[in-house]
C-alpha positions in Angstrom: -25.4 0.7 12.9 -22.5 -1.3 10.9 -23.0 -5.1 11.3 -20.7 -6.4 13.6 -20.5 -9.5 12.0 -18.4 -8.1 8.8 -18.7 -10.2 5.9 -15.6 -12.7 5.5 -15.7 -12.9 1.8 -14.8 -9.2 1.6 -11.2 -9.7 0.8 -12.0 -12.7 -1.2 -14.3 -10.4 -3.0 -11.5 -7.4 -3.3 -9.1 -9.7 -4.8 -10.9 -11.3 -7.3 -11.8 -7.4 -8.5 -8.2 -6.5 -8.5 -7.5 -9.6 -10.5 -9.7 -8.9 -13.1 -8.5 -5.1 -13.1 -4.8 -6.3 -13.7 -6.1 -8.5 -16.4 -8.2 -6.7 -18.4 -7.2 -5.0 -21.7 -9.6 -2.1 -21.6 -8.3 0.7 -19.4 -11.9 1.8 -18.6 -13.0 -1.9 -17.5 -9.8 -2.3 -15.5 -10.5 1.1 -13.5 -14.0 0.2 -12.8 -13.0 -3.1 -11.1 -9.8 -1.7 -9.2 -12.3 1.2 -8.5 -14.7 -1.0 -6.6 -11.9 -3.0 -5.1 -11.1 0.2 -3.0 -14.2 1.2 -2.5 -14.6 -2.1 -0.4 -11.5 -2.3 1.0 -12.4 1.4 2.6 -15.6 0.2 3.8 -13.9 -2.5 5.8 -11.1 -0.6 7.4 -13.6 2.5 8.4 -16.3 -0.3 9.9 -13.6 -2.1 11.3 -12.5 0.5 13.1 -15.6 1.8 14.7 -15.9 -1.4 16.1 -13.2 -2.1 17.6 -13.4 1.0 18.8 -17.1 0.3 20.3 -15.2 -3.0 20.9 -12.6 -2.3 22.8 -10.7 -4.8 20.5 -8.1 -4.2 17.4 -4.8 -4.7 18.8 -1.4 -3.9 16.5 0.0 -6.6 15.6 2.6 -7.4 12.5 3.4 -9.5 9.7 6.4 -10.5 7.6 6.7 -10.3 4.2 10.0 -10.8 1.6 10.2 -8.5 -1.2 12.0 -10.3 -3.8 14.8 -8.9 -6.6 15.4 -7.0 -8.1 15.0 -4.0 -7.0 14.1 -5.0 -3.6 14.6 -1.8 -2.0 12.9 -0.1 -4.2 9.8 -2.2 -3.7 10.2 -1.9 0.2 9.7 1.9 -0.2 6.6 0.9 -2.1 5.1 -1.5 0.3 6.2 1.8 2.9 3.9 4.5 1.0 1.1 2.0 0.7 1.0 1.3 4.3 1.5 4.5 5.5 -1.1 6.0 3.6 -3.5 2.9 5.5 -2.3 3.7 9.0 0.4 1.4 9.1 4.2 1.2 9.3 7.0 -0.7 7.4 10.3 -1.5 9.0 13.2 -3.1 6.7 15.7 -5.2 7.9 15.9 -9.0 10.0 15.7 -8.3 13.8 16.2 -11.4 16.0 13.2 -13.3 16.0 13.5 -14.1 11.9 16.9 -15.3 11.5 15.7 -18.2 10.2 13.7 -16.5 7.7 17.1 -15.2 5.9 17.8 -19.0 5.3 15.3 -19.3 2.7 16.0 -15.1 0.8 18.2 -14.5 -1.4 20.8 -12.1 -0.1 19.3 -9.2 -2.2 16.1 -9.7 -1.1 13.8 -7.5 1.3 12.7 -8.6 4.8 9.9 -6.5 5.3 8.0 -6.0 9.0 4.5 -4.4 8.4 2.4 -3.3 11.8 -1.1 -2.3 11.8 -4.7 -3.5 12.5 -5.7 -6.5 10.8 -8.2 -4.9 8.6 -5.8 -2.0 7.6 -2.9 -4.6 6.8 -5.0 -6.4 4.9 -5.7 -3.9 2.3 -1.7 -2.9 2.4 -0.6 -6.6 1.3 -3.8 -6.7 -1.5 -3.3 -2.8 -2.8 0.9 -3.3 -2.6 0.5 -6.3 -4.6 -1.7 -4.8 -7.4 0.1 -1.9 -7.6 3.6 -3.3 -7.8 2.4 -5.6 -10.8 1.0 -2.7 -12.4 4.7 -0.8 -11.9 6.8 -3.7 -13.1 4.1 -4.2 -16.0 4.6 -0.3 -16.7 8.2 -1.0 -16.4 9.1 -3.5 -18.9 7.2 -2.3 -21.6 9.6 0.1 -21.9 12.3 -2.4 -23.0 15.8 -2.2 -23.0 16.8 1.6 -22.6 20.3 2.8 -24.3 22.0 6.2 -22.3 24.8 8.0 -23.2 27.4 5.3 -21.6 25.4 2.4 -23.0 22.9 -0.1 -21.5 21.2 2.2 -18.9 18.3 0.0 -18.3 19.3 -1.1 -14.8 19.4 2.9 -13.6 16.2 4.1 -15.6 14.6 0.7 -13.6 15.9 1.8 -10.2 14.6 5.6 -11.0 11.2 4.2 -12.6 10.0 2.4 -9.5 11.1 5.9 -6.8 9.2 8.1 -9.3 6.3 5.7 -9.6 6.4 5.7 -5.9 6.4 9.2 -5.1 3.5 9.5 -6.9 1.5 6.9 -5.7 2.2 8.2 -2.0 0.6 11.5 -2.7 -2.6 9.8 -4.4 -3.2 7.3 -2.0 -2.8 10.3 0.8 -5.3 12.3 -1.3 -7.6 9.0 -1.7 -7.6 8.7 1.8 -7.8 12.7 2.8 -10.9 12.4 0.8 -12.2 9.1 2.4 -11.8 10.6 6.0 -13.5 13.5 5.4 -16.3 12.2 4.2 -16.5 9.9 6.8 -16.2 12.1 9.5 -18.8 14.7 7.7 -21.5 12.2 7.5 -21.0 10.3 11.3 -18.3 12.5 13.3 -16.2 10.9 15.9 -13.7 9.2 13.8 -10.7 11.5 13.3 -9.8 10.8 17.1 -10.3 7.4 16.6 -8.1 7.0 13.5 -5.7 8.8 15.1 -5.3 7.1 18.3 -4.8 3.8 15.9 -1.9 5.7 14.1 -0.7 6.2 17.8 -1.1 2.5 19.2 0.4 1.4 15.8 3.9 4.3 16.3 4.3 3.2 19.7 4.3 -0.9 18.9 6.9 -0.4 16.2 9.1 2.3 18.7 8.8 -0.9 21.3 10.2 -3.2 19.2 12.6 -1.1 16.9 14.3 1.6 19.6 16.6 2.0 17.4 15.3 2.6 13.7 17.5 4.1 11.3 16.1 5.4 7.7 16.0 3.9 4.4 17.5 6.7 1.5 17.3 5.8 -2.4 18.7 8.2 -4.7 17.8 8.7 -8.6 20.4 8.7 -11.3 18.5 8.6 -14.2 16.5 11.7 -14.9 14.2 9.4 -17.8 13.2 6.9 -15.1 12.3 8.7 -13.0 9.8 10.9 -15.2 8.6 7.7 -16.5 7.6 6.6 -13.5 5.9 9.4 -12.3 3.7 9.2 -15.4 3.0 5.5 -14.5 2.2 6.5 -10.9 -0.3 8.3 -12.8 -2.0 6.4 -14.5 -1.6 3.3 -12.1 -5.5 2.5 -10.9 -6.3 3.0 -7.3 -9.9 3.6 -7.9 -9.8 7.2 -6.5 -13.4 7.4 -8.4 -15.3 5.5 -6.4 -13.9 6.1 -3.0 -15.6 9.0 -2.0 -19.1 7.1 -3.1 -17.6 4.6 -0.2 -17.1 6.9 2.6 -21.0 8.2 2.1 -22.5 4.6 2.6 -20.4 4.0 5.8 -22.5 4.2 8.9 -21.5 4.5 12.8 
């Protein structure tokens, strides 16, 4: 049986590995921690939602975040593949009830909504953050980047982070696939429950945004963009170790 009483140093725990990932100069050293960093943060989410579901408990609920320039957009759609790929959803934009929060953006910057369960947003606020330092990291040691009309570097930016992103969606999809599987292989009974969260999670976001629009970027620069993908490839999401996760989960 999963203990009930999850330990609360977990995320304390997964941050302190993705810190030393992000800082570490060796790339095998920096996938082992980032590797064990998702192999906890998968254990949480999977426990937490047997619980709850055992529970009755785990209500959607939501959380604001501001994406800062530059680039804001771009990092939104980020924060958006992360949390879809952890059962969660990302709306963009300032609805009534955080006017006030506009006071203290900057006018280019990103009101983001994120609803989910509070184990799965959890690990969407810790992997977005890692991740987007690795990008920008990724990013800037490129330098300054000349095109046929000049300074290009602001396009080749713009493309970099949608390539990076498009990439990263699929893995973390795959990482997850993988994850679930497992899971499901070794206890049975959790695809329904995952996907009634998915459900609860669609139908909170439809109640409070009826009226959602969607959120297009466009590439112009052909360089970014490839150079982005590559990053999104070599980005760390510990895809390793998760499978070794899913097989000490227990129901």
């Amino acid at each position: 049986m999963a203990n009930d009483d999850l330990d609360p140093k977990v995320l304390e725990r997964v941050r302190a590995l993705l810190a030393k990932a992000e800082s570490s100069e060796f790339a095998e050293e920096s996938a082992a921690f980032t590797a064990k960093a998702q192999e906890l943060m998968s254990a949480h989410a999977i426990d937490r939602a047997l619980i709850d579901n055992r529970t009755g408990g785990g209500d959607v609920i939501f959380r604001r975040i501001v994406v800062s320039k530059p680039y804001s957009k771009n990092k939104a759609r980020l924060l958006g593949a992360v949390a879809q790929a952890n059962r969660c959803r990302v709306i963009v934009g300032v609805p009534e009830d955080a006017i006030d929060m506009v006071s203290q953006m900057d006018r280019n910057d990103s009101l983001c909504t994120i609803f989910g369960h509070d184990a799965d947003l959890d690990i969407v606020e810790i992997l977005f953050t890692s991740l987007l330092l690795q990008a920008t990291n990724m990013m800037l040691n490129h330098g300054s980047v000349l095109g046929a009309r000049g300074n290009a570097t602001r396009s080749f930016r713009h493309s970099f982070l949608i390539g990076f992103t498009d990439v990263i969606a699929a893995r973390l999809h795959e990482s997850q696939d993988r994850v679930i599987a497992q899971a499901e292989s070794d206890s049975g009974g959790l695809l329904p429950i995952l996907a009634d969260r998915v459900e609860r999670v669609d139908q909170a976001v439809e109640e409070a945004f009826p009226r959602l629009g969607t959120m297009r970027v466009s590439s112009s620069n052909v360089g970014g963009l490839a150079a982005g993908a590559r990053a999104g490839q070599q980005a760390d999401v510990g895809l390793s170790a998760v499978r070794g996760a899913a097989g000490e989960l227990r129901s």
